[in-house]
C-alpha positions as a Markdown table, in Angstrom:
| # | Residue | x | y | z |
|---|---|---|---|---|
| 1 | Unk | 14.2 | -4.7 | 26.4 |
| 2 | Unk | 11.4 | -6.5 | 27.6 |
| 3 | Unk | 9.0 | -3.8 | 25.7 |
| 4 | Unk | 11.2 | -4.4 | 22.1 |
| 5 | Unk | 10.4 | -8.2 | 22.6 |
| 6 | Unk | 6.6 | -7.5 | 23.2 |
| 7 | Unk | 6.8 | -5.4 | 20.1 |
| 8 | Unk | 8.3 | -7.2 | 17.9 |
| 9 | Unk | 6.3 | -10.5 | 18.5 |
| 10 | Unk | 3.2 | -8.5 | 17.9 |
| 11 | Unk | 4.0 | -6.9 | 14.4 |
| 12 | Unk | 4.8 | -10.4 | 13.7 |
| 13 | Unk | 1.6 | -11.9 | 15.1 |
| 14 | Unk | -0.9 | -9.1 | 13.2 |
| 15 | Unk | 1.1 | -8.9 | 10.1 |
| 16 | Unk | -0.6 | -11.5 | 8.4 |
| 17 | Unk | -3.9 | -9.5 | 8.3 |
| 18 | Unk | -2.9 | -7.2 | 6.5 |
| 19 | Unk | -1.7 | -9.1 | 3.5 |
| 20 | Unk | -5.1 | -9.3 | 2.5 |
| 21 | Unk | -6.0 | -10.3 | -1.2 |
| 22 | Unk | -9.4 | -10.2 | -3.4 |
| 23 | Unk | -11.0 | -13.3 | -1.3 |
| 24 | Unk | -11.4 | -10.6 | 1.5 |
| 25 | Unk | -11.4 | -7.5 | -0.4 |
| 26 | Unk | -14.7 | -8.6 | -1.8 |
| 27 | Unk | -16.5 | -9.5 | 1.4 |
| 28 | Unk | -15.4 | -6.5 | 3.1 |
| 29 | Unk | -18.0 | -3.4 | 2.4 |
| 30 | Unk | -17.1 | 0.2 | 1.1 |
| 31 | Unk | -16.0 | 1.4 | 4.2 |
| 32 | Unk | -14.0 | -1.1 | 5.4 |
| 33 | Unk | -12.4 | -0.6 | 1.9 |
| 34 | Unk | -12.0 | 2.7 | 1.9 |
| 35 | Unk | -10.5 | 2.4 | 6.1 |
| 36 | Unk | -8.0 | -0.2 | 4.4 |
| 37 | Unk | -7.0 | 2.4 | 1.5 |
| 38 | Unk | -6.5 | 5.3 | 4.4 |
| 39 | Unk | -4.4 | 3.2 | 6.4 |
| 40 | Unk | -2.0 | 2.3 | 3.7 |
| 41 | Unk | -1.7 | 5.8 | 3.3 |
| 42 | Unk | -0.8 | 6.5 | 6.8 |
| 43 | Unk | 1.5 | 3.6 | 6.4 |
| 44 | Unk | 3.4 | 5.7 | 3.6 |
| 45 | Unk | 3.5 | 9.1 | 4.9 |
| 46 | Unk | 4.1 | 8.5 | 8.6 |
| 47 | Unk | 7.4 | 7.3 | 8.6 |
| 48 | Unk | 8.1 | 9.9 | 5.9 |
| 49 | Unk | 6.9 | 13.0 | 7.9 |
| 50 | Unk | 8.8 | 11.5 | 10.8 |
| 51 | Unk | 12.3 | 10.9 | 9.2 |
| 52 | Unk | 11.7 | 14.9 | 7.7 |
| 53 | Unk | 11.5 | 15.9 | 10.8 |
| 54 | Unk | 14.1 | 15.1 | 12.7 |
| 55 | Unk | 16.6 | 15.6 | 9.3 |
| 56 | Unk | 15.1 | 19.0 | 8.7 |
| 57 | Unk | 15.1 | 19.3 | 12.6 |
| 58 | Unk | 11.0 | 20.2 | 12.4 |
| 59 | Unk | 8.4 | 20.5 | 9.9 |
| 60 | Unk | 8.5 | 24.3 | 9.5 |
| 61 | Unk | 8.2 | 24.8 | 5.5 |
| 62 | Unk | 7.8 | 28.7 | 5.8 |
| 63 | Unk | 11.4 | 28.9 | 7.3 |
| 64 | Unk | 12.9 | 25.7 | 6.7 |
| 65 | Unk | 14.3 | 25.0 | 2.9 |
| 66 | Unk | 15.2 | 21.1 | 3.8 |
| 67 | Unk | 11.0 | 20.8 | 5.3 |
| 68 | Unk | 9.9 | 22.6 | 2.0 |
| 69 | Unk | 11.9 | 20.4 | -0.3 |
| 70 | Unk | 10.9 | 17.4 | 1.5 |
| 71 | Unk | 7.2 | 18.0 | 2.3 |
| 72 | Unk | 6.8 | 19.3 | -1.8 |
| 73 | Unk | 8.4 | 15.8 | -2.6 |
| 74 | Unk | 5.6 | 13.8 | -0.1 |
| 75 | Unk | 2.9 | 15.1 | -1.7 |
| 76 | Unk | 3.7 | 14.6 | -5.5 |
| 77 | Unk | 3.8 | 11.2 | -4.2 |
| 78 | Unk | 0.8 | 9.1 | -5.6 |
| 79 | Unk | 1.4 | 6.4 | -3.3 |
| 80 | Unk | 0.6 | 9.2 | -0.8 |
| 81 | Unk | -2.1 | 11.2 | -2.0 |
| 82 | Unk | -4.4 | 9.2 | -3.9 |
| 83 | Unk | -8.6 | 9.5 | -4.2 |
| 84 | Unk | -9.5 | 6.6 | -1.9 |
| 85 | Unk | -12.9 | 6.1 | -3.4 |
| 86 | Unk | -11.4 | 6.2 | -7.1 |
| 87 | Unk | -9.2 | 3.5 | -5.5 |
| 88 | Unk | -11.7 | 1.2 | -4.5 |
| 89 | Unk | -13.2 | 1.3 | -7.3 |
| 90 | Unk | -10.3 | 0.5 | -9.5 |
| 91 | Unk | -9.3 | -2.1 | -7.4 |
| 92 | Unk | -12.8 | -3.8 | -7.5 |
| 93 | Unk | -12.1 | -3.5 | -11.0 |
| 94 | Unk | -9.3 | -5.6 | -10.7 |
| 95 | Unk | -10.3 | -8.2 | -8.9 |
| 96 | Unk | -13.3 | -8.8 | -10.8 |
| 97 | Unk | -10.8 | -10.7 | -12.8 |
| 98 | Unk | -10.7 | -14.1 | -10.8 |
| 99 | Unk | -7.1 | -14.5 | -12.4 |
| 100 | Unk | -6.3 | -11.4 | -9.9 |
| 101 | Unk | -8.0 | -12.7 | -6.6 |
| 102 | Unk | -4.6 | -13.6 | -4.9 |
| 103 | Unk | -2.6 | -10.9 | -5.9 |
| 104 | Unk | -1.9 | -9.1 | -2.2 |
| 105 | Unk | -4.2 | -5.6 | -2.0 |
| 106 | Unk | -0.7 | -3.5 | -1.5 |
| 107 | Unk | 0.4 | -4.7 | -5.1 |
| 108 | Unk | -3.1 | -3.7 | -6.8 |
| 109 | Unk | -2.9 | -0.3 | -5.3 |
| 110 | Unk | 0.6 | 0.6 | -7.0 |
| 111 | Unk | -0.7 | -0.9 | -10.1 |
| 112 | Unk | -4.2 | 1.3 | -10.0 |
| 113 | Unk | -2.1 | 4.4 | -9.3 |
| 114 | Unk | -0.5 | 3.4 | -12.2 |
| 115 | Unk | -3.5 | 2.7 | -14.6 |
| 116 | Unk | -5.1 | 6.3 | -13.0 |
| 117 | Unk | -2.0 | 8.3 | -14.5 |
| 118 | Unk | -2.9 | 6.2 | -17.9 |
| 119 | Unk | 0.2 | 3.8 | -18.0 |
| 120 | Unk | -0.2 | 0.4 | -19.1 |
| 121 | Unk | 0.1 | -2.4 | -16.0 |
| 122 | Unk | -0.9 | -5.4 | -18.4 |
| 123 | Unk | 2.9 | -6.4 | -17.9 |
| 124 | Unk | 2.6 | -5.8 | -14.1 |
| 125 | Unk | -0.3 | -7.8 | -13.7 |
| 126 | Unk | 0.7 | -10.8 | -15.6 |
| 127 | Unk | 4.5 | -10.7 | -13.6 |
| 128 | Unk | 2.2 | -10.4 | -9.9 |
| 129 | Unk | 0.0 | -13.4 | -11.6 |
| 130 | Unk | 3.3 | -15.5 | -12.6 |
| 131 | Unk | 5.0 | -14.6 | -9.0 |
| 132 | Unk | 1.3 | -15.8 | -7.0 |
| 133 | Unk | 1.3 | -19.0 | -9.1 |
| 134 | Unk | 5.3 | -19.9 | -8.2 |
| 135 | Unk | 4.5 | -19.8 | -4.6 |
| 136 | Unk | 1.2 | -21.9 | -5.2 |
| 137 | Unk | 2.5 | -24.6 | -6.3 |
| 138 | Unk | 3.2 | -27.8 | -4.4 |
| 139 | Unk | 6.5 | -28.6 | -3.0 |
| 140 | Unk | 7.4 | -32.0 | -4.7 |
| 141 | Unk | 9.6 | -34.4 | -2.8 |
């Protein structure tokens, strides 16, 4: 129980660094970017290949229909398999707009995905804008 406690306190302590936005996207260098972009993918597919796993009880996709189906599904996923370095650059791209700089890196990632398969995210971009600037402002008493 102990070990849950422990745990638990320390997703909540770390959890705040990785909410980063484009004040430290743009100090951080093109590796740390890229190391940022590869963990969010691992953050995705982890639990994913995990939870196919035990419900297809293993990973076998030559002899398993449920793995196949599953597996096939993971990686059409863009929030899976994207280019990292196509990525960064899109979401340097994005906050070169200072209008953009508090929008959280997580949201700009599912909005370049969406811009790389050539949908518009002008709509997306103005609701993350609107939602960032609601939070902003001061509490009036």
């Amino acid at each position: 129980m102990k070990n849950w406690i422990f745990i638990i306190f320390f997703i909540f302590l770390v959890s705040p660094v990785y909410a980063i936005d484009g004040k430290i996207w743009e100090v951080m260098n093109e590796n740390e970017k890229r190391f940022y972009l590869s963990g969010i993918q691992d953050g995705y597919s982890d639990p994913y290949y995990a939870a196919v796993a035990i419900a297809c009880e293993g990973l076998d996709v030559a002899n398993n229909p449920c793995a196949k189906k599953a597996l096939t599904q993971l990686f059409s996923n863009p929030l899976i398999f994207f280019d990292v370095e196509l990525l960064v650059r899109m979401i340097d791209s994005l906050y070169s707009d200072p209008f953009n700089n508090k929008i959280k890196v997580t949201t700009l990632v599912k909005l370049a995905i969406k811009k790389s398969e050539g949908k518009s995210i002008d709509t997306d971009i103005n609701r993350a804008r609107e939602v960032i600037s609601f939070f902003n402002k001061p509490v009036e008493n």
